[in-house]
VOGU-3710 file (C-alpha; in Angstrom, 3 decimals, decimal comma):
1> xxxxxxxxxx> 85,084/134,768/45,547  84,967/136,407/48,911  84,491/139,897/49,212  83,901/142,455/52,079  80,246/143,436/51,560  79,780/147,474/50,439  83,087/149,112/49,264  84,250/151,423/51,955  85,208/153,783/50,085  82,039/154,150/48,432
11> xxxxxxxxxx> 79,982/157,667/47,641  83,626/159,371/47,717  85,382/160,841/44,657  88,810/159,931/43,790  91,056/163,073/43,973  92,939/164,846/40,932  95,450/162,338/39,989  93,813/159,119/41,288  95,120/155,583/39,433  91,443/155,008/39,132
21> xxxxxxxxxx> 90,518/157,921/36,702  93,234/157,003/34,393  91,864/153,767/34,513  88,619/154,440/34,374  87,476/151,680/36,533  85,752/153,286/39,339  86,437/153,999/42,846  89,632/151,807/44,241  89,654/150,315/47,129  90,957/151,353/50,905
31> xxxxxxxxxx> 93,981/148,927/51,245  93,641/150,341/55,091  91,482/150,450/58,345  89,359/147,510/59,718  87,380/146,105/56,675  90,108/146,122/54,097  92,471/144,651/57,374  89,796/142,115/58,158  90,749/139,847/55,774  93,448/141,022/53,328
41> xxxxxxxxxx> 93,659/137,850/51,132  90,020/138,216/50,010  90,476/141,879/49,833  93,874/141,057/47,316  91,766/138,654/45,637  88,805/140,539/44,839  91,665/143,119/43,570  92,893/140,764/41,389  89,837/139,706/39,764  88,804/143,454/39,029
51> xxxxxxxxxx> 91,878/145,262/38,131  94,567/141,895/37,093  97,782/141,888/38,280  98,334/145,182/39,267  95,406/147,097/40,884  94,537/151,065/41,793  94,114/151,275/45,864  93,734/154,142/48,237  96,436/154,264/51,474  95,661/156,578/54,414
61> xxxxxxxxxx> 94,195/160,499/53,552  92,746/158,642/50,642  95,947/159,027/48,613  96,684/157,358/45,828  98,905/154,380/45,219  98,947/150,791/43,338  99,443/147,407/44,730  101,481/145,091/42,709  99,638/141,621/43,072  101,183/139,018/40,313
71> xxxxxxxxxx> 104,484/137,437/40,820  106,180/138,587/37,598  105,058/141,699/37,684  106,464/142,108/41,333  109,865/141,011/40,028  109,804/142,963/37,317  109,519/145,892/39,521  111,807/144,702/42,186  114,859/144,032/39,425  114,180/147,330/37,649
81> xxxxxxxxxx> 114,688/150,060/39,689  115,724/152,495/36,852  112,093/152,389/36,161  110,996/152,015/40,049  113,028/153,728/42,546  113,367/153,433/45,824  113,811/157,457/46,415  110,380/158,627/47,871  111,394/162,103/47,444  109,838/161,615/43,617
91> xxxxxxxxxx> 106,511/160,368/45,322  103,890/162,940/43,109  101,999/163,412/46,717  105,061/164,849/48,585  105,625/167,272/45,494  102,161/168,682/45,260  102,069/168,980/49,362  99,293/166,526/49,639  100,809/163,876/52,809  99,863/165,552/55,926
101> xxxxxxxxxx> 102,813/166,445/58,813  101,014/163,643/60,999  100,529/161,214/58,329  101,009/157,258/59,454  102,843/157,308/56,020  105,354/159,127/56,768  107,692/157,360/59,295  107,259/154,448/56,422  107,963/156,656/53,330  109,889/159,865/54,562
111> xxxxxxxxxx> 113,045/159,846/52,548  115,761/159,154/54,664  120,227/157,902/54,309  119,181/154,997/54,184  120,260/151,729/51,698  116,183/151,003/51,395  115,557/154,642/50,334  118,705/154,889/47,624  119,723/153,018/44,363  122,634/152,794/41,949
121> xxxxxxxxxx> 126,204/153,805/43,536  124,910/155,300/46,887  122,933/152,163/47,292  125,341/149,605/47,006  127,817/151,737/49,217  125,311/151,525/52,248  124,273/147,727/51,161  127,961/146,884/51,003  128,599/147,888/54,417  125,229/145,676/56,145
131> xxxxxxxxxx> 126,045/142,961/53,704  129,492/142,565/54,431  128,230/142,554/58,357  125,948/140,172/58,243  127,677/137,725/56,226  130,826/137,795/58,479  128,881/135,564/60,722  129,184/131,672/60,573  126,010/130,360/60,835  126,539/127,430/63,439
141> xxxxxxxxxx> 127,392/130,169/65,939  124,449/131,655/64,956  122,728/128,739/66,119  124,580/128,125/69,383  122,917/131,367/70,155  119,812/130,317/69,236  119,983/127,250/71,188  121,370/128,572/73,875  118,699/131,408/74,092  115,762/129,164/73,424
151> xxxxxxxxxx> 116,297/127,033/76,168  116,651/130,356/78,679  113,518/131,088/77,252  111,734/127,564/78,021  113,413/127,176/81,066  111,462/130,430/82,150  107,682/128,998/81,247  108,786/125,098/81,495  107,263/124,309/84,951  103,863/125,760/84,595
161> xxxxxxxxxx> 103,036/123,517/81,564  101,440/126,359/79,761  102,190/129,331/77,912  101,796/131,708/75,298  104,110/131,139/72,614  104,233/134,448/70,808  104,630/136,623/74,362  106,630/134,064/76,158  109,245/133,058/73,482  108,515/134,200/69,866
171> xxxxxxxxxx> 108,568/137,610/70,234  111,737/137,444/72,750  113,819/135,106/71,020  115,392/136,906/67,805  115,719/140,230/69,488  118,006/138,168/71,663  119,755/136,733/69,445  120,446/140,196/67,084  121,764/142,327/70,473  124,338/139,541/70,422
181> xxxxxxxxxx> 125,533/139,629/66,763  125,017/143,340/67,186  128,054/143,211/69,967  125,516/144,066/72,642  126,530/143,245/76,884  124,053/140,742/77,852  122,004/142,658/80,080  121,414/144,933/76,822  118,660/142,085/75,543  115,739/142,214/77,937
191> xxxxxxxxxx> 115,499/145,745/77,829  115,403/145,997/74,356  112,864/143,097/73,923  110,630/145,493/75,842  111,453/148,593/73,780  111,002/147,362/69,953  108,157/145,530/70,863  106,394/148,783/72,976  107,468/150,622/69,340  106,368/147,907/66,916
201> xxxxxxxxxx> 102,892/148,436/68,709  102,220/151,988/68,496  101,437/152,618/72,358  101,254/155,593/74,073  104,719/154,678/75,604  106,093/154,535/71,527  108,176/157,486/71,299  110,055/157,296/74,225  111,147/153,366/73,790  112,012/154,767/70,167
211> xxxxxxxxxx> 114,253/156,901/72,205  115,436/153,959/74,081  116,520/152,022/71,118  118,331/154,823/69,493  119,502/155,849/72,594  120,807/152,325/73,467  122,354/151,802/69,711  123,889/155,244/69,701  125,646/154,252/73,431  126,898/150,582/71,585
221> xxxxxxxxxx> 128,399/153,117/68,319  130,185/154,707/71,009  131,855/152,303/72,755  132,331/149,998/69,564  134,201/153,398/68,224  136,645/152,999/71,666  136,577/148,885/71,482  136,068/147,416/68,371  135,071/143,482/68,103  134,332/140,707/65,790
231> xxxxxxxxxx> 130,047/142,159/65,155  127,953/143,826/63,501  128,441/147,008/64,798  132,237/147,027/64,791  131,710/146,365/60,890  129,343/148,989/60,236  131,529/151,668/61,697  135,055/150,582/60,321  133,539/149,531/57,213  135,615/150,636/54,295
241> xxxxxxxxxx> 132,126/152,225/52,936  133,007/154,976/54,975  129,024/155,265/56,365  128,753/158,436/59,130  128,001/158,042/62,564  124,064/158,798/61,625  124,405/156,336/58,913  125,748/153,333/61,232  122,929/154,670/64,043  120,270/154,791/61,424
251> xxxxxxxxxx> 121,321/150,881/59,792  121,733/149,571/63,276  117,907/150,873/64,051  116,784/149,408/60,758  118,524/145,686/60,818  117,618/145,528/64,400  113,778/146,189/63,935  113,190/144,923/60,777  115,178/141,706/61,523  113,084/141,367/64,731
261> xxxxxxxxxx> 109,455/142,231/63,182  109,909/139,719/60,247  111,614/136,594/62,229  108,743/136,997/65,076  106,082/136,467/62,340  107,824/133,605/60,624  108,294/131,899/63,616  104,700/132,126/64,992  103,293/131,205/61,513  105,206/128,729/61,681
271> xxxxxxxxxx> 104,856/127,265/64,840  100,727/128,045/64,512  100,699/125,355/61,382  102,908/122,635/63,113  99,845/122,699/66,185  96,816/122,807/64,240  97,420/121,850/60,357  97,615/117,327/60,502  98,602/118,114/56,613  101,199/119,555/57,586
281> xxxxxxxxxx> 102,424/118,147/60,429  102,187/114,376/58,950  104,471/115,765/56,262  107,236/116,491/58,804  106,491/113,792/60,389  106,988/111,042/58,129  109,886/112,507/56,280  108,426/114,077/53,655  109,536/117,894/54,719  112,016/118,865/56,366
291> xxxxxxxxxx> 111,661/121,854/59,034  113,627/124,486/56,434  111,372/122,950/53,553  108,410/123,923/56,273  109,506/127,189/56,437  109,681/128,137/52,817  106,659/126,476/52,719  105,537/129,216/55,487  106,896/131,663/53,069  104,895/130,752/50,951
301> xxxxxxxxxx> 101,545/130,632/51,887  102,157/133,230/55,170  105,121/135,699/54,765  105,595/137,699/57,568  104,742/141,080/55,817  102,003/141,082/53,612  102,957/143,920/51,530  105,799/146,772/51,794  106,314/150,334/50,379  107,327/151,496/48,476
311> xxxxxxxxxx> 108,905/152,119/45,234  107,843/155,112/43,053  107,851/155,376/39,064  110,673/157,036/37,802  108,695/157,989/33,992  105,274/157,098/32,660  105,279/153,316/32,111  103,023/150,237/31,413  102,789/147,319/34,077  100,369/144,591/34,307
321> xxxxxxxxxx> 98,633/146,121/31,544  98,009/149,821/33,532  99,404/152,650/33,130  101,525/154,204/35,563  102,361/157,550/35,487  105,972/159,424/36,739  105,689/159,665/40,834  103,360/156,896/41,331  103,684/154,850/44,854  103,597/151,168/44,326
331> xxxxxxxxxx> 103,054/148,805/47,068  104,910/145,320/46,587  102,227/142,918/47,071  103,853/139,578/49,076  101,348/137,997/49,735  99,579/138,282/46,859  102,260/137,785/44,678  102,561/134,438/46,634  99,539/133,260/45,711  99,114/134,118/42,006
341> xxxxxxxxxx> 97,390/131,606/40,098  99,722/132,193/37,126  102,242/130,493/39,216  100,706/128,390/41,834  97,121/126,705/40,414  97,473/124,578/42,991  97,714/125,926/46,355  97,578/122,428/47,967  100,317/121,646/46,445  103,993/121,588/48,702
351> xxxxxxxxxx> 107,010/123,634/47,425  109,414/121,589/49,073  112,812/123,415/48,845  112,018/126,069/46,340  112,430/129,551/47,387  111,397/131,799/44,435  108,953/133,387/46,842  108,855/137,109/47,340  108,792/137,055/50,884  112,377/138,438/51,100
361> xxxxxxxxxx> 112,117/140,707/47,905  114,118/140,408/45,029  116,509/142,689/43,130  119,240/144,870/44,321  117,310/145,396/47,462  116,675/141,751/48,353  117,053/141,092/52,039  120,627/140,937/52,944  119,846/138,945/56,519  117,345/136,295/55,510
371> xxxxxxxxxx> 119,873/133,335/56,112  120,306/134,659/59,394  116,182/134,972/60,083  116,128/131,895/58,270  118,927/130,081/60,984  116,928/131,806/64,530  113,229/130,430/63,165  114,557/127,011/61,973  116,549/126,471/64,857  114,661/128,244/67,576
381> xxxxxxxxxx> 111,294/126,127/66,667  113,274/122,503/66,382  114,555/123,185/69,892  111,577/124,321/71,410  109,732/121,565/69,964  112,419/118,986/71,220  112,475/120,848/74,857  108,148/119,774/74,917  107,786/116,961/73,257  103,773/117,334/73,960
391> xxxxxxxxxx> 103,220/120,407/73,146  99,507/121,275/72,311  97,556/123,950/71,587  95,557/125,250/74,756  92,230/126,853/73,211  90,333/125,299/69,835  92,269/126,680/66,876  88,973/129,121/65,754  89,832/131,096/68,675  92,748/132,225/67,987
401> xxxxxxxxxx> 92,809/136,037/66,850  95,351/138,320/65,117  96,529/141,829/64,824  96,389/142,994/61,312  97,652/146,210/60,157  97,743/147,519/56,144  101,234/145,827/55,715  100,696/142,894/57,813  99,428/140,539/59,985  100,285/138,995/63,078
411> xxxxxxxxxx> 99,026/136,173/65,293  98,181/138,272/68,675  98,607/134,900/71,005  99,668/131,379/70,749  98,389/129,224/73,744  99,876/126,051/74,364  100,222/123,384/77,351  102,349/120,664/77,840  103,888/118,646/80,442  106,005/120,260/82,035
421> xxxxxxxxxx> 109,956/118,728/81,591  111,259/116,830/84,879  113,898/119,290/84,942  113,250/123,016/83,587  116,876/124,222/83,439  119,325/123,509/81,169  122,767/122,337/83,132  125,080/125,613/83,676  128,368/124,914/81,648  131,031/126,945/79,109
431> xxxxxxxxxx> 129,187/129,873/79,379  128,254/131,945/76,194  130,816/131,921/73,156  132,693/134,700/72,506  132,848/135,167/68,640  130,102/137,309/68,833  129,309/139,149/72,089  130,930/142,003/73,710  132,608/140,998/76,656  133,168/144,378/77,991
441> xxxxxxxxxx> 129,822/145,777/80,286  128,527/149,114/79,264  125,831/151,197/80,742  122,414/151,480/79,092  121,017/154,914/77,690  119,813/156,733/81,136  118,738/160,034/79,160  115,056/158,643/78,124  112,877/156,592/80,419  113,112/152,506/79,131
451> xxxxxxxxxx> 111,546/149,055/79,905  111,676/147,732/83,214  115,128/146,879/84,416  115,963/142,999/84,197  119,017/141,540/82,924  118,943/137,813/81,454  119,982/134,918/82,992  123,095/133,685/83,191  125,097/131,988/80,444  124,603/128,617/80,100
461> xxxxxxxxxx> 126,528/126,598/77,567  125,185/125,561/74,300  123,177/122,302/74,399  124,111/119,524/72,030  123,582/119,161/68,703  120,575/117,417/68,310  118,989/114,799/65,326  115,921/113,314/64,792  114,216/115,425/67,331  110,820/115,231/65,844
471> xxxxxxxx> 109,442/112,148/66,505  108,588/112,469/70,159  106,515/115,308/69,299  104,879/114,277/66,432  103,359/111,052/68,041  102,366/112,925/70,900  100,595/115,618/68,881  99,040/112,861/67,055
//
């Protein structure tokens, strides 16, 4: 088993309420900060193999939390919430003052009027309302989109035969496609590509493209208010949920980044295994997965978030074998969860088709737009792949490096070459369609300072459907 050499949380004390004293097993472990980030299956491993199923860790300030690491006893706190809400107003540190003002938890675990922060009636009042929007979208339009923004994308790195597939297309591509489902003008996308991933990052520049977003979102409530149209905004507000104006502002903000954050990571796993795993890649190859059995597979093995926050114990209760006392913070294990040998012996082993993963939760808060992530990585990676047939990875695969934080971890850079197409652009035709996008132009937020200016390119129409696009690429990568 691998571990991280010397526990770094070693020589401290665990504070007054600590999982580990009622466990009596000794200090936990930092689930945070380079060593634990590292390597975070070895560090969930070596959890596992101390503690079981569910295990005593330490989140930032050293305070107290558990991390839920087997797959039933995930479930069985994801389809229980009368036993583990999602309100962290009963989180035992907020009541006894402990979570500093500047704590990194807090813009994760502040309470807020939000459907991830409620349960019960209030809950599935603000579900009903992003449910009912997302599912109002047929999915082959969703994929004319995708198509159609894929190949803007390609068409803008095509002639140089190389690129970097997470900075040149993966993270561009769903934020693209959301602005138009959200109702967005086109020239909204660019800008806001720039903003959520400036915010996703944590720069110095973070707060003010936070204000961008909102800014832009609360601009798009307005004029939805005025001009209502077939979208995801236009839903929100005349929903018959009745949500506020901060309510739609504060669901646009989450679908938008959440949807963006989880797709870019699916998509560069995904793409990451097709160039450098031959397993995996003959599979496809000779018929024997399909590209949406590839990315449950993905799901699988490499979810896009690692672990999430939070749900808190509403009474004392026994899980995994531990007791958990009333205003305990659990962490929802993933990847872990993924992985558990109770389920999965045999890691090798495909999962063609089966998606009892937890990578989109489970319960009353499972994720409401996963067909829709689901439709942008599926799509978006068959018709880059058909666009460069010959696409290769550029450096060995051991050199590739990723950013990890506590929750998750990302693939920092994909580099690729190829030859580059005869022609780069895709012929200019129909134009966009219209069941979607706002066809009325609107200004963007001027009141905080945003991205660069830049509006996409025009409309082009969307390219043929096409079949069997995989064995070009597959006997040139071979």
């Amino acid at each position: 088993m691998t571990t991280h050499g010397p526990d770094p949380a070693a020589g401290l004390t665990p504070p007054p309420g600590c999982p580990a004293h009622a466990l009596g097993a000794g200090t936990p472990r930092r689930i945070h900060g380079p060593e634990a980030e590292r390597d975070p299956r070895a560090l969930y491993e070596e959890l596992r193999r101390r503690h079981g199923p569910v295990a005593p860790v330490l989140l930032h300030g050293d305070l107290p939390a558990w991390i839920v690491l087997g797959h039933r006893e995930n479930l069985e706190v994801m389809r229980s919430p009368s036993r583990f809400s999602n309100d962290s107003r009963l989180w035992r540190m907020f009541e006894e003052g402990r979570v500093p003002a500047d704590s990194p938890l807090r813009p994760m675990v502040e309470w807020q009027p939000l459907c991830v922060f409620t349960d019960g009636a209030e809950h599935e009042r603000l579900r009903s309302a992003v449910r009912d929007g997302l599912e109002q979208f047929d999915r082959r339009g969703v994929r004319r989109y995708v198509i159609r923004y894929t190949d803007q994308l390609v068409d803008g790195f095509a002639a140089e035969g190389r690129a970097d597939l997470i900075e040149d297309f993966a993270e561009k591509l769903p934020m693209l496609v959301m602005t138009q489902l959200f109702g967005m003008p086109e020239e909204y996308g660019p800008h806001l590509v720039d903003a959520t991933l400036d915010l996703m990052k944590g720069t110095e520049t973070a707060v003010a493209s936070n204000e961008f977003v909102v800014g832009t979102l609360r601009t798009l409530m307005e004029r939805k208010k005025a001009d209502p149209g077939q979208d995801f905004a236009s839903r929100l507000i005349g929903h018959e949920a009745g949500l506020t104006d901060d309510e739609v502002l504060e669901h646009l903000r989450l679908v938008l980044i959440s949807a963006n954050e989880t797709t870019v990571n699916l998509m560069a796993n995904t793409l990451r295994l097709v160039l450098t795993d031959r397993r995996f890649r003959a599979n496809l190859a000779g018929g024997h997965m399909t590209l949406p059995d590839a990315l449950e597979q993905v799901l699988w093995d490499d979810p896009p978030l690692s672990a999430i926050t939070g749900r808190w114990a509403t009474g004392d209760t026994v899980l995994g074998g531990q007791r958990i006392r009333a205003g305990d913070m659990l962490l929802l294990g993933l990847a872990a969860g993924n992985v558990d040998p109770e389920i999965r012996p045999d890691l090798d082993r495909p999962l063609l088709g089966n998606r009892a993963h937890l990578s989109f939760s489970s319960g009353p808060h499972e994720c409401p737009g996963q067909d829709i992530g689901r439709a942008i990585a599926d799509t978006g990676v068959d018709t880059l792949l058909s666009r460069l047939p010959d696409l290769r990875l550029a450096v060995p695969e051991g050199e590739l490096r990723w950013s990890a934080s506590w929750l998750s971890k990302r693939l920092a850079a994909l580099p690729v070459e190829f030859t580059p197409p005869a022609s780069a652009a895709v012929p200019s035709g129909a134009g966009a369609p219209k069941d979607f996008a706002s066809t009325v132009p609107g200004p963007l937020p001027a009141q905080v300072p945003g991205p660069p200016s830049g509006a996409a390119d025009a409309p082009r129409a969307p390219a043929p459907a096409r079949r069997s696009r995989w064995s070009a690429f597959f006997r040139s990568a071979d």
